[in-house]
N, C-alpha and C positions, 0 to 999 in steps of 0.2 A: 448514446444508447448502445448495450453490448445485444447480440443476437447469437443465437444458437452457436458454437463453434468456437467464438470469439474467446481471446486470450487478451484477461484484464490482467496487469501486473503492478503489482507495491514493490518498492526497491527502498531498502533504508538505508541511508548512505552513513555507518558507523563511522566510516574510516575520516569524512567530514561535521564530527561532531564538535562545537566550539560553541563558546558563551553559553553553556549548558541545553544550548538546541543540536537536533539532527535534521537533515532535510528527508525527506520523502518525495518522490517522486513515482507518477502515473504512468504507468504503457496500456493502450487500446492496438490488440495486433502488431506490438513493435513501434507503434507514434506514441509520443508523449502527450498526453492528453490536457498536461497543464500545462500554464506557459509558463510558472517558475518550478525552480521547486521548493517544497510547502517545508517549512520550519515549527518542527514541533519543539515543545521542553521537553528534558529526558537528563532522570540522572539516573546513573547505570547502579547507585550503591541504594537509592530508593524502590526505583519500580522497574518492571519487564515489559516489554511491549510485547502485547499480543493479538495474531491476526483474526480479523471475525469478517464475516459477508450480511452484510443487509442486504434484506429483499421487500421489493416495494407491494409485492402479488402472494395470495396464497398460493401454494401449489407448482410453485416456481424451483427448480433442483437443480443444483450446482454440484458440478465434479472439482473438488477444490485439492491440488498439488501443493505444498508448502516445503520449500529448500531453505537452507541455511548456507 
C-alpha cells in the first residue's frame, strides 16, 4: 500500500530484452517490491508500451513524473 508522499516506480529494462520478453520491475520508496522481475511480451516493430495508473478509490490524485 502506497501513502501520501510515497514514490512508486516502473523500470523497463530494454537493454534486457530476449526471447521477445522485457522484464519490468517495481520500486516502493527505493525497495523492490516484487521479488522477481515480471516478464512481459514486447515486440518493438508491433506495439509501444505505454505508462497508465490505476486507482482503486474515486477521488484519489496522483502527481505522476514520467522519464525516459
Amino acid at each position: 500500500m502506497a501513502n501520501r508522499g510515497d514514490l512508486i516506480s516502473c523500470t523497463v529494462m530494454f537493454q534486457q530484452f530476449k526471447d521477445g520478453k522485457v522484464p519490468i520491475q517495481f520500486t516502493l520508496n527505493g525497495k523492490q517490491i516484487t521479488q522477481d522481475k515480471i516478464l512481459i511480451a514486447y515486440n518493438p516493430a508491433e506495439k509501444s508500451l505505454y505508462p497508465y495508473i490505476g486507482m482503486g478509490h474515486t477521488g484519489t490524485r496522483v502527481l505522476a513524473k514520467v522519464s525516459t
